[in-house]
N, C-alpha and C positions, 0 to 999 in steps of 0.2 A: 504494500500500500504506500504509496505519494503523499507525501505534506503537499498542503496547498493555504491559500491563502483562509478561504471561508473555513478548514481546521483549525486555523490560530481564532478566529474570534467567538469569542464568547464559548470558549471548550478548554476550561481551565482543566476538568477531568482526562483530558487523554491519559496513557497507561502505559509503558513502556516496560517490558519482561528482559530480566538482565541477559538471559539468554539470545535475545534477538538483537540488544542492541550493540553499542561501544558505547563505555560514560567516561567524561573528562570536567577534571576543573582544573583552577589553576594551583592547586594544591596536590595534585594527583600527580608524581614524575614523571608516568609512563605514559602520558596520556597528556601531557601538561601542555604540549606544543596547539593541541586544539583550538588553549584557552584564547579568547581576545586580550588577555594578556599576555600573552607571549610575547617577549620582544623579538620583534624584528622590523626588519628597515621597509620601510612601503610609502612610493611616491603617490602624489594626489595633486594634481593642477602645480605641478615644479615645486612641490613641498616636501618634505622628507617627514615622515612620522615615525616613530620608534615600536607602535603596535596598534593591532586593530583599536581598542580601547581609544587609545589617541586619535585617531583618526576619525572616529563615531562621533566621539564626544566635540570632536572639534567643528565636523559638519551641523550636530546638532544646532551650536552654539552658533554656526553661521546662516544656517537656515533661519534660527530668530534673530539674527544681526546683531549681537551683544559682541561685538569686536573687541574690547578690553580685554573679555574672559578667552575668547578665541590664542590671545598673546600668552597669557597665564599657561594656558593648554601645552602650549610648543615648546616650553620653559623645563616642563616635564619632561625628562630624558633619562636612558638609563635601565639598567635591569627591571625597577620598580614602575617604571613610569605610571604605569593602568591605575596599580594599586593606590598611587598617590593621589591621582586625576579621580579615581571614585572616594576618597577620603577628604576629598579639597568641598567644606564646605558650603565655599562662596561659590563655587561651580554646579557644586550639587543642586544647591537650594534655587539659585537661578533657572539651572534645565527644569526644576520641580514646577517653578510658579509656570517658567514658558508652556509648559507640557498640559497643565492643569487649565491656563488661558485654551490653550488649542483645543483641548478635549471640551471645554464652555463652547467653543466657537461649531466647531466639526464634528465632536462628538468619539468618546474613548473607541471606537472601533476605526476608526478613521487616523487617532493617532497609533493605532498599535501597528496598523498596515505602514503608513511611514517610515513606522521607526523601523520596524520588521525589511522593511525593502532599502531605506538606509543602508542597516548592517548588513546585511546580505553582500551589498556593492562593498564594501569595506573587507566583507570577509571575501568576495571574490579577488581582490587586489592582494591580499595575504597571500591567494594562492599563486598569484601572479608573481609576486620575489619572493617567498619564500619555500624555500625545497623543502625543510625538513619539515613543514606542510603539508605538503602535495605529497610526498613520502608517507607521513602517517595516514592521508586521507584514500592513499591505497591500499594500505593494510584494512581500512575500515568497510572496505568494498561488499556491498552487497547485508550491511546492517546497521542501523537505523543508529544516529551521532546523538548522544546524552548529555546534556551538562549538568551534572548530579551538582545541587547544591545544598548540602548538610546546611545553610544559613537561610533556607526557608524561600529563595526564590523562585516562583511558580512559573513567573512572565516570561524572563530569558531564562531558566533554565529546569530541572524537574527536583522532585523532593521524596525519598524513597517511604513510603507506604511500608511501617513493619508486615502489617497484618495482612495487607494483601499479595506481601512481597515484589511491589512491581513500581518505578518508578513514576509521578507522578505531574502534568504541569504542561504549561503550553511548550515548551524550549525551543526559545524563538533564536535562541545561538545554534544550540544543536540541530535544531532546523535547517537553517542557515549553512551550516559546515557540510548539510546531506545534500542540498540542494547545490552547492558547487560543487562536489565529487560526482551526484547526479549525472551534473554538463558537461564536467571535464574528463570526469574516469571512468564514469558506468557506461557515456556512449559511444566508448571505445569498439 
């Protein structure tokens, strides 16, 4: 079965069985390369970013035209860079209020497609420089990309279900990561 867009909305329940899929975060070694933190080097309109993370968070931030915090963003460098850029609460709370206006204007299924199609173009450029990428994303070939997140995130990634044993949650990363192995590796 295909991710598609009308599965991310409003189907916080999807169910993902450990056996079918691959799960990664960025805490996870073997699997760690997935994460949109992972550093590595990815141009965008003659810009250099240091990880998908960077790179999201800075289109976000240009897409509502807050150019201050777009500066703050690129200042970010470094093995940590992600980590910092989702820890930075003047960026944080900024995308929170833009995201919250948009969802007022457009309506929360409107911003999730966005952001969802966003990152996607963010993680397709990942696949684009970086190998040890494209390398994991073929070892994953032919089952369904997890971003298991023990800190409870449903949106972009899943959250393991003791009792039903199966992981749970739209994983609009993991999504994301299937859908460019989808293009590039499965229609080999």
């Amino acid at each position: 079965m295909d991710y598609n867009d009308n599965e991310l909305l409003g189907k916080y329940g999807v169910s993902y069985s450990p056996s079918e899929c691959v799960t990664f975060n960025s805490c996870n070694i073997d699997t760690m390369v997935l994460s949109n933190f992972w550093p590595c080097k990815i141009e965008y309109n003659d810009i250099l970013f240091h990880s998908v993370e960077q790179l999201f968070v800075w289109r976000l931030l240009d897409m509502f035209g807050v150019e201050e915090l777009k500066k703050k963003v690129m200042g970010y460098k470094g093995l940590n860079n992600g980590y910092k850029i989702k820890r930075d609460k003047q960026i944080q709370d900024t995308l929170d209020a833009f995201e919250d206006d948009y969802k007022r204007n457009k309506g929360n299924e409107e911003l999730l497609l966005m952001e969802w199609k966003l990152l996607r173009d963010c993680v397709e450029l990942k696949f684009k420089y970086c190998k040890e990428y494209r390398e994991k994303l073929k070892e994953c070939k032919g089952k369904k990309i997890v971003e298991s997140c023990p800190w409870g995130d449903s949106l972009f990634g899943a959250v393991w279900n003791k009792e039903k044993r199966v992981y749970e949650g739209v994983n609009a990363s993991g999504r994301c990561a299937y859908d460019v192995m989808k293009k590039y590796i499965l229609s080999l």
